[in-house]
KOLVOMI-911877 format. One line per field, with one value per residue (C-alpha): x, y negated, z negated; residue in one letter. Coordinates in nm, 4 decimals. Layout:
px: [X|...] .
py: [Y|...] .
pz: [Z|...] .
code: [A|...] .
! end
This chain:
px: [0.0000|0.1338|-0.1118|0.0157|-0.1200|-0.4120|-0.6858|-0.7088|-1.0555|-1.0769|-0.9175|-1.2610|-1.4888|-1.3343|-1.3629|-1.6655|-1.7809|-1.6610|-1.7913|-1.5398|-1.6248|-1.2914|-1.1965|-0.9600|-0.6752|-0.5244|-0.5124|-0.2577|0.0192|0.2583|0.1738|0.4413|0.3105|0.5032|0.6313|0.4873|0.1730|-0.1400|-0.2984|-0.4963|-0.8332|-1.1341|-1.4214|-1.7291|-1.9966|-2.1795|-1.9074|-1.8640|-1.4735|-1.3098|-0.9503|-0.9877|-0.9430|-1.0373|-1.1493|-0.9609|-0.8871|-1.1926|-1.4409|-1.5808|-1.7177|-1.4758|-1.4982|-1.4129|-1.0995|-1.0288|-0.6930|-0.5978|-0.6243|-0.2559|-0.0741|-0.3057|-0.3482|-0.0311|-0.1573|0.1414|0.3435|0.0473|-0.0196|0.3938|0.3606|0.0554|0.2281|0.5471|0.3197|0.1216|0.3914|0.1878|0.3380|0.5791|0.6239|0.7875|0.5451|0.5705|0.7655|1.0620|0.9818|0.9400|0.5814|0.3905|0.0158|-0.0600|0.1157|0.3010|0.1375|0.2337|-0.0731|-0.1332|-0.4397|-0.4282|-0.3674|-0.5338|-0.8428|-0.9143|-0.7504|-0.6447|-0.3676|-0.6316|-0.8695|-0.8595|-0.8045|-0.3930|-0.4383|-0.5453|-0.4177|-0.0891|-0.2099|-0.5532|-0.3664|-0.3283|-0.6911|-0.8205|-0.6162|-0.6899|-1.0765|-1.2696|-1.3821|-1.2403|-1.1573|-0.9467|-0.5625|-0.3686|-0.0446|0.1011|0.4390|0.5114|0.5295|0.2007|-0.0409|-0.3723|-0.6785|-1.0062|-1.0921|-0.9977|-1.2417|-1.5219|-1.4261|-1.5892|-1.8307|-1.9804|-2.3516|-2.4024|-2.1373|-2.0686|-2.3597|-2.0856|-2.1821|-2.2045|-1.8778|-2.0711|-2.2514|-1.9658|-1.7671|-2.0400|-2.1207|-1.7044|-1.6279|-1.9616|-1.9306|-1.6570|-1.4492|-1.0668|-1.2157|-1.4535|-1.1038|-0.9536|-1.1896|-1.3391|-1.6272|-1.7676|-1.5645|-1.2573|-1.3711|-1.5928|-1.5817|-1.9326|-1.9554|-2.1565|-2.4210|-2.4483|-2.3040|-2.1306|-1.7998|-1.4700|-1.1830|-0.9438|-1.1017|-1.1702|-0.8633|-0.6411|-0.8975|-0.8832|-0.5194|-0.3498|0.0252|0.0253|0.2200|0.0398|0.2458|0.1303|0.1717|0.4002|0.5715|0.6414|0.8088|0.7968|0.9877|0.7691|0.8581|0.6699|0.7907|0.5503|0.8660|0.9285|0.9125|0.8584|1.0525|0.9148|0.9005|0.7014|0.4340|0.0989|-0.0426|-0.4069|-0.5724|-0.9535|-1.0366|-0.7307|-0.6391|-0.3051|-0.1943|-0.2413|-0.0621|0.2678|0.5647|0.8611|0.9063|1.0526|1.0587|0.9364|0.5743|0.6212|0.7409|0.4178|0.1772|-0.1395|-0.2858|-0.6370|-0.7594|-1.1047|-1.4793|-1.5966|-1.2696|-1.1642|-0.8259|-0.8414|-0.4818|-0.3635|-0.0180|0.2322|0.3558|0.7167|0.6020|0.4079|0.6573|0.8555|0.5357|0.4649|0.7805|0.7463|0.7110|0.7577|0.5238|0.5849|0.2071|0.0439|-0.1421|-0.3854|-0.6938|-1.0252|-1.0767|-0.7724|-0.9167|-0.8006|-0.4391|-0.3446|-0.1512|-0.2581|-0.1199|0.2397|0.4080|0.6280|0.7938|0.5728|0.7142|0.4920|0.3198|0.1050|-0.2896|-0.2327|-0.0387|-0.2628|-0.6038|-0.4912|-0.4495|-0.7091|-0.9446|-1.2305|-1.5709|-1.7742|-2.0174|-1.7334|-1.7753|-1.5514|-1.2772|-1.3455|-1.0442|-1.0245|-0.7844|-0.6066|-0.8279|-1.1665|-1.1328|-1.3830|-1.3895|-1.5525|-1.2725|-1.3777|-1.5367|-1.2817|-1.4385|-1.3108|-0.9734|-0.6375|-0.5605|-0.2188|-0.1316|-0.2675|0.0157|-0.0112|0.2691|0.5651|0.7741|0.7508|1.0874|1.3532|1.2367|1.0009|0.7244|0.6714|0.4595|0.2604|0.1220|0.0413|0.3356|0.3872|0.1358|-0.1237|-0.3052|-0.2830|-0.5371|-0.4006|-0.6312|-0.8259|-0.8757|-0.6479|-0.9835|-0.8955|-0.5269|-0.5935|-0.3318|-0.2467|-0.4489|-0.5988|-0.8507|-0.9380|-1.2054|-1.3667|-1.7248|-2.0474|-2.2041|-2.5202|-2.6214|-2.2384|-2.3392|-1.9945|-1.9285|-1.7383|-1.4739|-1.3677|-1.5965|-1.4539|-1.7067|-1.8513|-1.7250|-2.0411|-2.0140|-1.9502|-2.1163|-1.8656|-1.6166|-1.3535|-0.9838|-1.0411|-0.8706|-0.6292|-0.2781|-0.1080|0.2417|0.4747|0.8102|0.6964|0.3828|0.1430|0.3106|0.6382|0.9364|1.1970|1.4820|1.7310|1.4813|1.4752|1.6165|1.7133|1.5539|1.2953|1.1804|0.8099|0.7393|0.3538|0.1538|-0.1574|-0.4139|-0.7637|-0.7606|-0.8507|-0.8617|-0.5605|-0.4313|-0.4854|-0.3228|-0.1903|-0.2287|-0.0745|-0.1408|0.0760|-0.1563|-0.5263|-0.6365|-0.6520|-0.3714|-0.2395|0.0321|-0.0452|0.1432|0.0136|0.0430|-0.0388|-0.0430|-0.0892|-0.0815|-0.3580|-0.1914|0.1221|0.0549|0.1891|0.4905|0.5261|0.8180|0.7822|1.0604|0.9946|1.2487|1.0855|1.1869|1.1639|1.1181|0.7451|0.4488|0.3262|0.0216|0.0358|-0.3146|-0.2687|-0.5704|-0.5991|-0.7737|-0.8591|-1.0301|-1.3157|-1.4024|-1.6110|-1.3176|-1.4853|-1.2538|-1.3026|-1.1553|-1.0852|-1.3531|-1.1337|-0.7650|-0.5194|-0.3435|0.0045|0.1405|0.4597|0.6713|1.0049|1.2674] .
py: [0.0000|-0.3852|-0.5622|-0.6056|-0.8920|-0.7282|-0.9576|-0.9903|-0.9390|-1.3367|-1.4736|-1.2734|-1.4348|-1.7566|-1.7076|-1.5918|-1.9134|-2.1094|-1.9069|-1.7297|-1.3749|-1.1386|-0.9065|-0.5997|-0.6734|-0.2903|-0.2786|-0.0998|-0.3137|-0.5878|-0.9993|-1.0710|-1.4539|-1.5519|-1.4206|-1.7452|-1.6558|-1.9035|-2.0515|-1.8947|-1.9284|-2.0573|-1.9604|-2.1624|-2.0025|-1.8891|-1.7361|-1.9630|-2.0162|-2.3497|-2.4739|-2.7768|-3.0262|-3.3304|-3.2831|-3.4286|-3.1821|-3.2854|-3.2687|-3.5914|-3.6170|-3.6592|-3.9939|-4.0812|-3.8831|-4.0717|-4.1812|-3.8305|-3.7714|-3.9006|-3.6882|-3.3454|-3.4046|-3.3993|-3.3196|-3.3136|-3.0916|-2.8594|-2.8385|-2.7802|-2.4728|-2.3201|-2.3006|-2.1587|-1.9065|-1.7980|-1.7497|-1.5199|-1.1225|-0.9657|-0.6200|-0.3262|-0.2297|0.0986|-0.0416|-0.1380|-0.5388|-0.7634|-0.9095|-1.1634|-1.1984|-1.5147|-1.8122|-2.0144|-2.3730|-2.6492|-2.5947|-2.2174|-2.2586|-1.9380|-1.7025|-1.9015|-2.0141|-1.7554|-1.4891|-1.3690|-1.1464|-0.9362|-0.9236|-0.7536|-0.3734|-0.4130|-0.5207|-0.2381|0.0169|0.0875|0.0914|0.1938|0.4762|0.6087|0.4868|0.7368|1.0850|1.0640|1.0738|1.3582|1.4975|1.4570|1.1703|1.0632|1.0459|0.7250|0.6025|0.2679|0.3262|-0.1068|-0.2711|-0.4057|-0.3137|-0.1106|-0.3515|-0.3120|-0.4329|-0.1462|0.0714|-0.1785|-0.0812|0.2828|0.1669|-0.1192|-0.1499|0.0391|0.2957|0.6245|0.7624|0.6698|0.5419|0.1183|0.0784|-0.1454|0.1723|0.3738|0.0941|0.0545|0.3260|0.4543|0.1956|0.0303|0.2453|0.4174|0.4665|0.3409|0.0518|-0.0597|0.0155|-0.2104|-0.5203|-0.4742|-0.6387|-0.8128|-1.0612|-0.8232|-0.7787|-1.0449|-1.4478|-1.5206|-1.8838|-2.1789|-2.0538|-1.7512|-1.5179|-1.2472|-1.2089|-1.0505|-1.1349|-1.0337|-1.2355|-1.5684|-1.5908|-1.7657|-2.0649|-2.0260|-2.0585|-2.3796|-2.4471|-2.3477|-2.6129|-2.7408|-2.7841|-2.9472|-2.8570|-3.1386|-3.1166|-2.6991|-2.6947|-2.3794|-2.1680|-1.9555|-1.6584|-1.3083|-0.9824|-0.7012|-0.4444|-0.4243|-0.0402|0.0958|0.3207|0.6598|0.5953|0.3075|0.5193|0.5284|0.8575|0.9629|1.3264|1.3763|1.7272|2.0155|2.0618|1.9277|2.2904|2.3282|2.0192|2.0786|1.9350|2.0525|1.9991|2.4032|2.4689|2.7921|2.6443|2.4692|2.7711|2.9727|2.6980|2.8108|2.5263|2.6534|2.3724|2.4547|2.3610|2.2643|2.3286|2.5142|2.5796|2.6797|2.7590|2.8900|2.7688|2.7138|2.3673|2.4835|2.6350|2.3368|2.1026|2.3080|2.3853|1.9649|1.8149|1.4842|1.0816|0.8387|0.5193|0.2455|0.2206|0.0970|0.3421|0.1324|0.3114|0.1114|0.0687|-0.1623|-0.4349|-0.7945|-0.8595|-0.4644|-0.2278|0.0652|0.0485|0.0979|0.0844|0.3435|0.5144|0.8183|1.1182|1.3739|1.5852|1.3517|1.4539|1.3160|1.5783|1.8182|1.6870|1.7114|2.0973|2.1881|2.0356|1.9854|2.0213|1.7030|1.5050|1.5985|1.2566|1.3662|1.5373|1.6983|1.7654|1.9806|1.9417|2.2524|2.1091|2.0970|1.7438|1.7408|1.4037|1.3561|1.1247|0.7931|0.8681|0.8683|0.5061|0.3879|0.4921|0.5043|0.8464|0.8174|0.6721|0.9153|1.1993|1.5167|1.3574|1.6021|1.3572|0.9528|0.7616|1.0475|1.2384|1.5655|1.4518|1.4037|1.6495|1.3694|1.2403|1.6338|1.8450|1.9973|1.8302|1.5065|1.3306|0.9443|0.7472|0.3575|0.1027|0.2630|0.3328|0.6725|0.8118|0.9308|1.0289|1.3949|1.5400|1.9344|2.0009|2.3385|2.3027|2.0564|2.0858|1.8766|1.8404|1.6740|1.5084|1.3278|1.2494|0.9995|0.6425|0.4823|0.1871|-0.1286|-0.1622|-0.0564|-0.1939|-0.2188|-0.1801|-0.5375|-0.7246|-0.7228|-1.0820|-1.2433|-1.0364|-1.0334|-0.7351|-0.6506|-0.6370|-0.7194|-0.8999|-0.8613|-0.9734|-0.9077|-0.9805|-0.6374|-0.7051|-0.8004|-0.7284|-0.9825|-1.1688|-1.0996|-1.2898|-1.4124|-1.5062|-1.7538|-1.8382|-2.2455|-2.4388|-2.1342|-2.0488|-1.7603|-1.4864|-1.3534|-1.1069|-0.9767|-0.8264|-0.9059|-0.6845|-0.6262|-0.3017|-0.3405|-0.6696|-0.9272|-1.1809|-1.5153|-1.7167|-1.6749|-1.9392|-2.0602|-2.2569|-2.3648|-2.5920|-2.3832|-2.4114|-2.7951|-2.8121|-2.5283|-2.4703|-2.2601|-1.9783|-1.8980|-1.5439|-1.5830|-1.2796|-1.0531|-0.6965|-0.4948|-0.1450|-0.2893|-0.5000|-0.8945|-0.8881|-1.2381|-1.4180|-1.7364|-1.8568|-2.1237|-2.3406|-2.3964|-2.6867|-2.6483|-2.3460|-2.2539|-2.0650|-2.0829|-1.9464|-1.8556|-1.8372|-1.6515|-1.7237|-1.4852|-1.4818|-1.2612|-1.2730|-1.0509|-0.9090|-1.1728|-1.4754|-1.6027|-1.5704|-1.3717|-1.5037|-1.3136|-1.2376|-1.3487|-1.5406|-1.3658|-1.4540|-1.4276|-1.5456|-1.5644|-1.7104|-1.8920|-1.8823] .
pz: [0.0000|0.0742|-0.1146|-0.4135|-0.6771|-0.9878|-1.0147|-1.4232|-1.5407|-1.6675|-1.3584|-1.1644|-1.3630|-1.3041|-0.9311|-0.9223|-1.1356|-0.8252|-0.5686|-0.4511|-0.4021|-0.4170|-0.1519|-0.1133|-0.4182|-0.5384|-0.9198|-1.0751|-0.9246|-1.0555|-0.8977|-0.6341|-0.6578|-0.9161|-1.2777|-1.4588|-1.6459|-1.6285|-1.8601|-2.1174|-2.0412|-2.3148|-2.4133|-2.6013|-2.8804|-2.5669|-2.3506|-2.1034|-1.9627|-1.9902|-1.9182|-2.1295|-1.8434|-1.9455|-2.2882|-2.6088|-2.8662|-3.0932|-2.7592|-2.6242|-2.2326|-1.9189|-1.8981|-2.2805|-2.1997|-1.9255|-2.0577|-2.1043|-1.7225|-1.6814|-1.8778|-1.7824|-1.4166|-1.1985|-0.8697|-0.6763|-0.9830|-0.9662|-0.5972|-0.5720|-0.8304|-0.7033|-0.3298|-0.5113|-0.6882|-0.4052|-0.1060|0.0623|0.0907|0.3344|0.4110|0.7092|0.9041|1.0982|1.4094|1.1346|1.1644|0.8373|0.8861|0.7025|0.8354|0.6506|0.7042|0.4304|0.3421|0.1254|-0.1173|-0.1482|0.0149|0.2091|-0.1000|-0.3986|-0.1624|0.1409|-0.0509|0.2808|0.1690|0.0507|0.3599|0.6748|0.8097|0.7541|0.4159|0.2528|0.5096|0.6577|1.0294|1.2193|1.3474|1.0049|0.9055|1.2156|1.1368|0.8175|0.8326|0.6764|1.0158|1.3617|1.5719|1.8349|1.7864|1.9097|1.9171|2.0022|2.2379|2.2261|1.8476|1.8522|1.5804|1.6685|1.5313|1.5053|1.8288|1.9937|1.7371|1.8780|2.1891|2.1653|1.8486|2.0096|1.9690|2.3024|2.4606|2.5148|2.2477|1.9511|1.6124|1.5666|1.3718|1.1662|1.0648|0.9949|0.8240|0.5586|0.4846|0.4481|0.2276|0.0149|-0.3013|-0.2061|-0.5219|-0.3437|-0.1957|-0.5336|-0.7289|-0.4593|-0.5496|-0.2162|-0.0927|0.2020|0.2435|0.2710|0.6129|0.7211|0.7159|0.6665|0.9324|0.8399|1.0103|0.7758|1.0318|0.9294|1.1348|1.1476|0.9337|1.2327|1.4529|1.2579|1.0121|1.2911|1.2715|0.9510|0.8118|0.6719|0.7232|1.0925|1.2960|1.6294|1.9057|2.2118|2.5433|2.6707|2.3572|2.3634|2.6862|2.7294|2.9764|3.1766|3.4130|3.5438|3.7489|3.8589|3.8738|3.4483|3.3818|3.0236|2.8522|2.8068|2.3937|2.4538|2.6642|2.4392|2.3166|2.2934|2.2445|2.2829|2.2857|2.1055|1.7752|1.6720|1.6402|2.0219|2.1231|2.3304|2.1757|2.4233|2.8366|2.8691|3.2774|3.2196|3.1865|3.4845|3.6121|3.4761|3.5347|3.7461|3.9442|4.0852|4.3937|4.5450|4.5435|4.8353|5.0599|5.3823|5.2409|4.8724|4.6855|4.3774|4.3355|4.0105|3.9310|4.0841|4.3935|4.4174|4.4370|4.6597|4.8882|4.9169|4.7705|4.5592|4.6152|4.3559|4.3000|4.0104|3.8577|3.5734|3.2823|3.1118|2.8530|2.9140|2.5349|2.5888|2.3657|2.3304|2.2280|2.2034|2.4043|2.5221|2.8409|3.0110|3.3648|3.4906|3.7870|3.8457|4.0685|4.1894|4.4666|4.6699|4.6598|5.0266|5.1213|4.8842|5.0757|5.4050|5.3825|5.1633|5.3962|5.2056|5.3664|5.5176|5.2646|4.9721|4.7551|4.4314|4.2979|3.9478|3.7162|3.4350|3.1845|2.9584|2.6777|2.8555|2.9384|3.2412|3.4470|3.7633|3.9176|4.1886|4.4772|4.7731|4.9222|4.5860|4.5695|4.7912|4.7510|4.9692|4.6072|4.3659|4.2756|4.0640|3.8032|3.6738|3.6215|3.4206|3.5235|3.6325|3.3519|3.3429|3.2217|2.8039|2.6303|2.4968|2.8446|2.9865|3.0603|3.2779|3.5833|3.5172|3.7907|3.8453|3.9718|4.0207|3.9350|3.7240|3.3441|3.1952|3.1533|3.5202|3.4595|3.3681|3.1368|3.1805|3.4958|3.5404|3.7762|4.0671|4.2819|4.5288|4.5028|4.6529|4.3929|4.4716|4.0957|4.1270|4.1205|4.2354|4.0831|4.2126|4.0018|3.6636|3.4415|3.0585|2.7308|2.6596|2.3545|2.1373|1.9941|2.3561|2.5848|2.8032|2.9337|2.6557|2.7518|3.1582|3.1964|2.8363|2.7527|2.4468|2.3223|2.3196|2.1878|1.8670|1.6414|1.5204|1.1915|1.2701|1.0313|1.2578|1.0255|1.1760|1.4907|1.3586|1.6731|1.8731|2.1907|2.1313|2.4055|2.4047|2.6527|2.6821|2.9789|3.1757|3.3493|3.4432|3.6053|3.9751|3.9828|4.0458|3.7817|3.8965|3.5908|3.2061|2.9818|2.6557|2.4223|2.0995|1.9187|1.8385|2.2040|2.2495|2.5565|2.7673|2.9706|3.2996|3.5043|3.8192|3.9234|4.2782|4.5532|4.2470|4.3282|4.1316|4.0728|3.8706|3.5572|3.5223|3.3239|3.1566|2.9475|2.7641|2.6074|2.3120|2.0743|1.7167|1.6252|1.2130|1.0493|0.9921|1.1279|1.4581|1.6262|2.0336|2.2369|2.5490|2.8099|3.1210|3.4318|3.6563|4.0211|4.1018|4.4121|4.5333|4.4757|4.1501|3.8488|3.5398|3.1967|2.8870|2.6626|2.3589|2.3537|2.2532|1.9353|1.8224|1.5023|1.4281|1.1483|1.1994|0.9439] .
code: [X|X|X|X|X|X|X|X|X|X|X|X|X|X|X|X|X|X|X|X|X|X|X|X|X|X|X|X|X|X|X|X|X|X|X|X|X|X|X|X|X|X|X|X|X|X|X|X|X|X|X|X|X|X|X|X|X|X|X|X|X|X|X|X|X|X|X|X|X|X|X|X|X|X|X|X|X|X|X|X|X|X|X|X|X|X|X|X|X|X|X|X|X|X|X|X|X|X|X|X|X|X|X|X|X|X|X|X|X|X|X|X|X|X|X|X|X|X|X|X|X|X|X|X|X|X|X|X|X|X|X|X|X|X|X|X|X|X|X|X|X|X|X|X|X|X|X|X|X|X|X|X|X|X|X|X|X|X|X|X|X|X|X|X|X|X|X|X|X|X|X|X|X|X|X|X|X|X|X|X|X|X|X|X|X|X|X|X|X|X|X|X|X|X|X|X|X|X|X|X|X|X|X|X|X|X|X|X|X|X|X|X|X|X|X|X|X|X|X|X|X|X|X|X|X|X|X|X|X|X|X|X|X|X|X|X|X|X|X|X|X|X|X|X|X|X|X|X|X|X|X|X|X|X|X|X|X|X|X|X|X|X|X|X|X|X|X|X|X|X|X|X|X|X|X|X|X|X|X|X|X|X|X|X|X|X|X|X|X|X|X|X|X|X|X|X|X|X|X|X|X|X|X|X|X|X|X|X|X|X|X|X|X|X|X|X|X|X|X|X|X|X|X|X|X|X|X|X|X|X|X|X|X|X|X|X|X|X|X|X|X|X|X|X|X|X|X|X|X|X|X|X|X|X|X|X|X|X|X|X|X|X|X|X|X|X|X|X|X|X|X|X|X|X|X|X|X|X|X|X|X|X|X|X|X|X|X|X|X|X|X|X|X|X|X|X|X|X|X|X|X|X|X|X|X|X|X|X|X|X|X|X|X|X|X|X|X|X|X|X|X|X|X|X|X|X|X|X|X|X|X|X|X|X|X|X|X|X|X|X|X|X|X|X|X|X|X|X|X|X|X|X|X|X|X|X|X|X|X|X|X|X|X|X|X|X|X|X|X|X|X|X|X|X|X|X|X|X|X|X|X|X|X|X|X|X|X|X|X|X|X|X|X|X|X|X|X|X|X|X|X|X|X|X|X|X|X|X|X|X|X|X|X|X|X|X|X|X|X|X|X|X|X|X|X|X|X|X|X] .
! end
């Protein structure tokens, strides 16, 4: 656990008598905001607390006492020692980075006031990914390959309030933690995870803290000057290649690239076909030889600001090549894949894709391909979402299927509070997580590197902003090719230690020439030292 500071039973009460309703603080843990005890706090005949502000020792009203004020009321000694005691908490998170998700300010405000150490998925778990395997009953397994923390917007991206025939997360959320006996022991309550607006509306913490936070430093755009640059040829390494199993039990997953599987591995092609063929991976590859392609991987629950998407040099046997002599029969619309694990998916329609592009993958970047993305053969489909990159084919068949509606496009699951597409187009910062301390970074030039993408369509700009959205500085991203991502660097001098908050903006432009803009900015705090 990172947080940290035990909420004493009298310093509750007094927050409550202000209004201020406490969120998720662990008991059982020493304060890390500062070894100076408070005050004792008072108590009258009937119980009600006092700090004796204001009142002489032998009573009288506030403004008898007004003389006293002087000597008991030193704003700028006591605004200077509640910052000092409240320096908000630091920790390693799982990529090895020191992060601090709430920014430093001169009064404290963030700890003593929002209490936003204490609120928010990452502050009373180590990481979503953890949060997920360690359910009571199954769910899917993920794993982040760039240093960018999982959030909950990629949970909303399957638990929205309509897809896929999932639970609403905000059923499963309630009813996980209200009177759960970790979370009560936790002081948790709504406000750990939800700002409630002036309007009464209840929304997320993760989404409304960065409007939220004092002590950020606003930068304008003229002022920022920042450096900005794009290729469409950056290639990921193969351990920063996300992970994600639907179907097997951990027990079954492979773990090793052995060329005997290859070697044993039946691949049955038929359906509808003139040509049918039973073939191993290795004879395979010798029967059609390989072609590589650079392409993109992105999942379509790819929500704002996260990662769960790569670009790599894919070798394979083209499903040209494989097409051409299978022959399949006239009126065939589909090909349907079946994975070692079940996995069924009915891939695009041949009007939808370029199939001289699509390749049965064995290998990610010279290397056979990892265990974790379907050793020893997975199909890739550019374009489109890694629902249609089949991992540890078994089957493919081409079918006529009359009941496939073919869509245009990729279409992404809709962000529930905008109503627009989540994550198409997305961006997100992948060199460093969100939070990250960057000792010595005051007055030195600073690289952030981040992608864009939205699928099938092309990027038409990236946007960024270094003072809460009120100026922008543009990149245009013209003749933008689709199948590869945008990979953008912005490079940045802080001036002055502090923390800083970066807005990304992206557009994309649909198929009719009108542009599509993120459903949400991304944002990206960071804190110079």
């Amino acid at each position: 656990m990172k947080k940290k500071g035990k909420l004493a039973a009298s310093a509750l009460c007094l927050v409550a008598a202000v209004g201020l309703m406490a969120a998720c603080a662990p008991q059982g843990s020493g304060s890390t905001q500062g070894a100076e005890k408070p005050a004792a706090i008072t108590a009258d005949d009937l119980g009600r607390i006092g700090n004796d502000i204001g009142y002489a020792d032998d009573g009288g009203t506030y403004l008898e006492n007004y003389a006293e004020y002087a000597e008991k009321l030193k704003y700028a000694d006591k605004v200077a020692k509640n910052a000092e005691d409240n320096q908000p908490a630091q920790y390693t998170d799982q990529f090895g980075f020191t992060t601090q998700p709430v920014p430093a300010d001169p009064k404290g405000w963030n700890v003593t006031y929002l209490d936003a150490d204490n609120r928010g998925c990452l502050s009373c778990h180590e990481s979503i990914e953890d949060v997920v395997m360690s359910l009571p009953t199954k769910h899917n397994v993920y794993a982040m390959g760039y240093p960018t923390q999982l959030t909950v917007a990629n949970c909303l991206g399957c638990h929205r309030n309509a897809g896929f025939g999932n639970i609403q997360l905000v059923e499963t959320l309630h009813g996980i933690h209200n009177g759960n006996a970790k979370f009560s022991g936790m002081n948790g309550s709504c406000d750990s995870c939800h700002y409630i607006d002036e309007n009464s509306e209840f929304n997320l913490w993760d989404y409304a803290k960065y409007d939220l936070y004092k002590g950020i430093t606003d930068v304008k755009a003229d002022d920022a000057k920042l450096g900005l640059s794009y290729d469409q040829d950056t290639v990921s390494d193969n351990d920063q290649l996300f992970f994600e199993s639907l179907n097997n039990e951990p027990s079954e997953w492979r773990t090793d690239t052995d060329p005997a599987v290859a070697d044993a591995w039946m691949l049955t092609i038929g359906g509808d076909v003139e040509n049918p063929l039973e073939m191993t991976v290795t004879e395979l590859k010798e029967k059609f030889g390989t072609k590589s392609f650079v392409q993109k991987q992105g999942c379509i629950e790819n929500a704002t600001a996260n990662a769960w998407i790569y670009q790599a040099e894919l070798t394979g046997v083209s499903m040209k090549d494989v097409i051409d002599y299978v022959k399949p029969a006239g009126g065939t619309t589909n090909i349907e894949v079946t994975s070692e694990d079940g996995y069924n998916m009915v891939a695009p329609s041949f009007e939808s894709i370029n199939v001289e592009d699509c390749l049965l993958v064995t290998e990610i970047n010279g290397q056979p391909l990892p265990a974790s993305q379907g050793y020893p053969v997975t199909l890739a489909v550019p374009r489109n979402s890694a629902a249609s990159y089949i991992k540890a084919i078994m089957t493919i068949d081409f079918v006529n299927d009359p009941e496939f509606e073919d869509e245009e496009g990729v279409d992404t699951p809709l962000d529930p509070h905008t109503g627009l597409m989540q994550g198409k187009p997305n961006s997100a910062i992948l060199n460093y997580p969100d939070g990250v301390v960057l000792d010595g970074q005051a007055g030195k030039e600073l690289t952030i590197e981040g992608f864009a993408d939205a699928y099938d369509e092309p990027i038409a700009k990236v946007e960024y902003s270094l003072d809460h959205g009120k100026t922008w500085t543009t990149l245009e991203t013209p003749g933008n090719d689709p199948t590869r991502w945008t990979y953008w660097r912005m490079t940045y001098t802080p001036a002055e230690a502090g923390s800083y908050l970066l807005k990304v903006r992206t557009t994309s432009t649909q198929p009719d020439g009108s542009e599509r803009v993120s459903s949400r900015d991304t944002n990206f705090l960071f804190n110079v030292k």
